[in-house]
ZADRENBA-431117 format. One line per field, with one value per residue (C-alpha): residue number from 1; x, y, z. Coordinates in nm, 2 decimals, padded with zeros to 4 digits. Each point is the difference from the previous one (the first is absolute). Layout:
BEGIN
lumtor: c(NUM | ...)
east: c(X | ...)
north: c(Y | ...)
up: c(Z | ...)
! end
This chain:
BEGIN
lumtor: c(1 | 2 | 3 | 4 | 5 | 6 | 7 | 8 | 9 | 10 | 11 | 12 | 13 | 14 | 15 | 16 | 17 | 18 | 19 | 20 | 21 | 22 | 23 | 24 | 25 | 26 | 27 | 28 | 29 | 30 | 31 | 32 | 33 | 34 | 35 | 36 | 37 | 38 | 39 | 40 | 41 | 42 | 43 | 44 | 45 | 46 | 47 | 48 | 49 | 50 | 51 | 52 | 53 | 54 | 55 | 56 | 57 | 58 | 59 | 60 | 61 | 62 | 63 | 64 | 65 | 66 | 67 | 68 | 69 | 70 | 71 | 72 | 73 | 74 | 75 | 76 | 77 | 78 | 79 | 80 | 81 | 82 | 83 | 84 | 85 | 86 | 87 | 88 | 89 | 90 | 91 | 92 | 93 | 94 | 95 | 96 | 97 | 98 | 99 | 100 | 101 | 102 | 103 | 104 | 105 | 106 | 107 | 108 | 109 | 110 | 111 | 112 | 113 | 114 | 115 | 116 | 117 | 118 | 119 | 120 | 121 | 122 | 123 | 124 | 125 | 126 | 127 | 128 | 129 | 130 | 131 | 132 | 133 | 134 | 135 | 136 | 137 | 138 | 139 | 140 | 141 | 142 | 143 | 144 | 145 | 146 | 147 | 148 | 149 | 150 | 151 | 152 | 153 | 154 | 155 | 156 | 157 | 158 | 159 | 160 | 161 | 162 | 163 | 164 | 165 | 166 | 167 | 168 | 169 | 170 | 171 | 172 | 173 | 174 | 175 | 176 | 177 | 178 | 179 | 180 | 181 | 182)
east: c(00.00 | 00.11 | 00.06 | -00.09 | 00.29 | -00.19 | -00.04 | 00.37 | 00.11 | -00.21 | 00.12 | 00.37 | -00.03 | -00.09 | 00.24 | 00.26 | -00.10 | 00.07 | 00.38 | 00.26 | -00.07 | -00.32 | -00.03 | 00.26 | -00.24 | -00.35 | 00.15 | 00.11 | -00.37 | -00.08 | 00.17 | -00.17 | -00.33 | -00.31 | -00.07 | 00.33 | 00.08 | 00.27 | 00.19 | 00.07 | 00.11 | 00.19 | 00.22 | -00.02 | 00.12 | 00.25 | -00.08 | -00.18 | -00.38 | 00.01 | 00.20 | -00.28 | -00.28 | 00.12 | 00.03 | -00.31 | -00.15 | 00.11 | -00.11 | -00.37 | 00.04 | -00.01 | -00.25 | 00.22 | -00.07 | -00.24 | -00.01 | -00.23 | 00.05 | 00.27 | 00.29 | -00.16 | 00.02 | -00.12 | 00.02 | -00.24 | -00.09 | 00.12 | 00.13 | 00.17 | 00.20 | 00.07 | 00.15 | 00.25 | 00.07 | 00.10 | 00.25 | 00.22 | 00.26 | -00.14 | 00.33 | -00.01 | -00.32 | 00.13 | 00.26 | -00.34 | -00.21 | 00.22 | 00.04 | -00.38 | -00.08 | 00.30 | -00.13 | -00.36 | 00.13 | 00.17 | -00.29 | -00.27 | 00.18 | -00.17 | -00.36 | -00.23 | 00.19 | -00.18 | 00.13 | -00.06 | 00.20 | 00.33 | -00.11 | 00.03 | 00.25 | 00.24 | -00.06 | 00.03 | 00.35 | 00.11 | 00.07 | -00.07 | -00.04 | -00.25 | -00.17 | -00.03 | -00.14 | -00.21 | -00.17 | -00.08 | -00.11 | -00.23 | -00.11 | -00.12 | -00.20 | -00.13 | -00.12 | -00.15 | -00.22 | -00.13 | 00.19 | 00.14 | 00.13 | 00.20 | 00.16 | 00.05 | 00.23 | 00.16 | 00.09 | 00.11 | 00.24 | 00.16 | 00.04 | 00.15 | 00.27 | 00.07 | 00.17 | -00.20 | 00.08 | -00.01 | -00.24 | -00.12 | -00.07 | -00.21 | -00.19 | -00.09 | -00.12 | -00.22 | -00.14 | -00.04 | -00.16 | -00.24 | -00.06 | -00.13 | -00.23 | -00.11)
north: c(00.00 | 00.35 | 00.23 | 00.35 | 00.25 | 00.22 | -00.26 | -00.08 | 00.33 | 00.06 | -00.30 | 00.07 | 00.33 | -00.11 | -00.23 | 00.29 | 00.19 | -00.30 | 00.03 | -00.23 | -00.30 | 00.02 | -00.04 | -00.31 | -00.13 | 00.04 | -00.13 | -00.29 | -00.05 | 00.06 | -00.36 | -00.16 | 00.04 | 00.19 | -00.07 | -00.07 | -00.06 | 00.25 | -00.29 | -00.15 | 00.34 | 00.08 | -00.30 | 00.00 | 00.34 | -00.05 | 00.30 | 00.03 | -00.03 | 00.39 | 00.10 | -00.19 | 00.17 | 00.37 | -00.10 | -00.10 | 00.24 | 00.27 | -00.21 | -00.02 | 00.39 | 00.03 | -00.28 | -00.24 | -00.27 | -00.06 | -00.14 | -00.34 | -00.12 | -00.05 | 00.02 | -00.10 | 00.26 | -00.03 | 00.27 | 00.22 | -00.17 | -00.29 | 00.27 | 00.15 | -00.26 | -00.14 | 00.33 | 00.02 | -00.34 | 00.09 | 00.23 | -00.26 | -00.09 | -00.34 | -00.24 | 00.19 | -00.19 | -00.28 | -00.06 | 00.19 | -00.29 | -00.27 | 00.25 | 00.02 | -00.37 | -00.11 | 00.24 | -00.15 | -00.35 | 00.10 | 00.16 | -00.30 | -00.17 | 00.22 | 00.13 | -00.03 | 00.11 | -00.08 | -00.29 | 00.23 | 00.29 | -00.25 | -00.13 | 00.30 | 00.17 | -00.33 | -00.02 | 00.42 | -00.06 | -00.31 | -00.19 | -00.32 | -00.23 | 00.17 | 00.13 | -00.41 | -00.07 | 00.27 | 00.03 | -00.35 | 00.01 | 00.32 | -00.19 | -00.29 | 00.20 | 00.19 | -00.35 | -00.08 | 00.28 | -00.06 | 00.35 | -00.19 | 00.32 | 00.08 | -00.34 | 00.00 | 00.34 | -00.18 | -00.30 | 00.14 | 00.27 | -00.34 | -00.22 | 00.28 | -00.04 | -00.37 | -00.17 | -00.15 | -00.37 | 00.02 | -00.20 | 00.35 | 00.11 | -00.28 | 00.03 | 00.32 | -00.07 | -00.27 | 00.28 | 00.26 | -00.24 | -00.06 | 00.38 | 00.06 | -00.24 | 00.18)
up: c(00.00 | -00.11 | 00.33 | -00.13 | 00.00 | 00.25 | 00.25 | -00.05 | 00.09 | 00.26 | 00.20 | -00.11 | 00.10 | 00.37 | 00.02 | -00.08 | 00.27 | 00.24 | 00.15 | -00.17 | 00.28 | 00.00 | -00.36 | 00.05 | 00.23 | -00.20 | -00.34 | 00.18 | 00.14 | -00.37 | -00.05 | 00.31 | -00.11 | 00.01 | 00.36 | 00.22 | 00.37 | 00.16 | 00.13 | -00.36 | -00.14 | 00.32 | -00.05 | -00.43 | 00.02 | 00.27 | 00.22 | 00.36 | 00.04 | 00.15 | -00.34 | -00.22 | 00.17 | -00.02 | -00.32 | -00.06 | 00.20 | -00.22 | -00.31 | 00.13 | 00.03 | -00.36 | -00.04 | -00.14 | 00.27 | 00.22 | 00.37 | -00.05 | 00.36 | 00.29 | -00.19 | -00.37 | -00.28 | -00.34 | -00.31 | -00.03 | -00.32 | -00.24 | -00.22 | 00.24 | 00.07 | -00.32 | -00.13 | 00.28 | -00.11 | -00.33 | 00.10 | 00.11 | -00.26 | -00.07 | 00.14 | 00.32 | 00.09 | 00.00 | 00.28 | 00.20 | -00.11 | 00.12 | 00.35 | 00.06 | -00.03 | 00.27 | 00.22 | -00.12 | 00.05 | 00.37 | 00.10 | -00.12 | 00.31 | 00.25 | -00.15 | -00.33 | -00.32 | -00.31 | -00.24 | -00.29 | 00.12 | 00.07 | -00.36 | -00.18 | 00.12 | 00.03 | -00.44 | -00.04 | 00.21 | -00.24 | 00.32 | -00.17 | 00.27 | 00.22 | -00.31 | -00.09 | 00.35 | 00.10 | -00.36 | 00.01 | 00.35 | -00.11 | -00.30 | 00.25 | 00.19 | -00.26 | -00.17 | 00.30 | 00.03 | -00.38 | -00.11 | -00.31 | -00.18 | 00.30 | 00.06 | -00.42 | 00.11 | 00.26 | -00.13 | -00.34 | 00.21 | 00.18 | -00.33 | -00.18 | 00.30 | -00.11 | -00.26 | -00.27 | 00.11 | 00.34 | 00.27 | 00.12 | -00.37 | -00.06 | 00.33 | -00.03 | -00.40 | 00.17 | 00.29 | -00.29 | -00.18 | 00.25 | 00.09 | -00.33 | 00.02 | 00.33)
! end
């Protein structure tokens, strides 16, 4: 979908006006998602809860972000967030990706993270293993709950991590398989 060029600037604009850490901080929330915990960007970005929060503070100020609950934020809108998105230079995702699900993964230890989130950002970091296990895993549940086009996304994401001959290739033809039946 075309953003139009006065949205863009208008967003841009804001974001300009935040300080040069705060702006660090709410692109890198751009790459966590719509909705993020403070935690998970606290440790993705590598800087103290307090630090975050100014940060965000200031970004709700300009109605970039807004406070969803007890430290939950989400942009202000979907197109909000995926223009700040866009301004990173697309390999420096990447390496914030593979952060987000570890801390994702650490964090699934102690309290409710969900499958999909660890899914997707696992593939978007290229961490091929995790990617291969939690898309499958995501793909599973998604199956079980009858949302075939879902667990089609899933399980193609984790095949395309395989090789061609493999066991895991030719499992997750047979789950595909059975997800478009669905």
């Amino acid at each position: 979908m075309s953003i139009p060029d006065v949205v863009r600037s208008t967003v841009l604009r804001r974001l300009a006006r935040l300080d040069r850490s705060a702006r660090a901080v709410v692109m890198r929330a751009s790459v966590v998602g719509r909705h993020f915990d403070l935690q998970v960007l606290a440790a993705a970005t590598a800087r103290s809860e307090e630090r975050v929060r100014a940060a965000l503070e200031q970004a709700c100020n300009l109605q970039l972000i807004l406070i969803a609950a007890e430290d939950r934020y989400s942009f202000r809108h979907a197109l909000t967030r995926d223009i700040i998105y866009a301004e990173f230079l697309g390999g420096r995702t990447r390496p914030l990706h593979r952060r987000i699900a570890r801390v994702l993964e650490r964090r699934r230890q102690f309290t409710e993270v969900p499958l999909e989130e660890l899914a997707y950002h696992a593939w978007a970091g290229a961490d091929a293993r995790r990617a291969l296990q939690y898309n499958e895993l995501a793909g599973d549940n998604a199956a079980a709950i009858h949302a075939g086009a879902d667990a089609r996304r899933y399980y193609e994401r984790a095949r395309s991590l395989t090789g061609i001959n493999s066991a895991a290739y030719e499992r997750l033809t047979q789950k595909l398989n059975g997800a478009e039946g669905g």
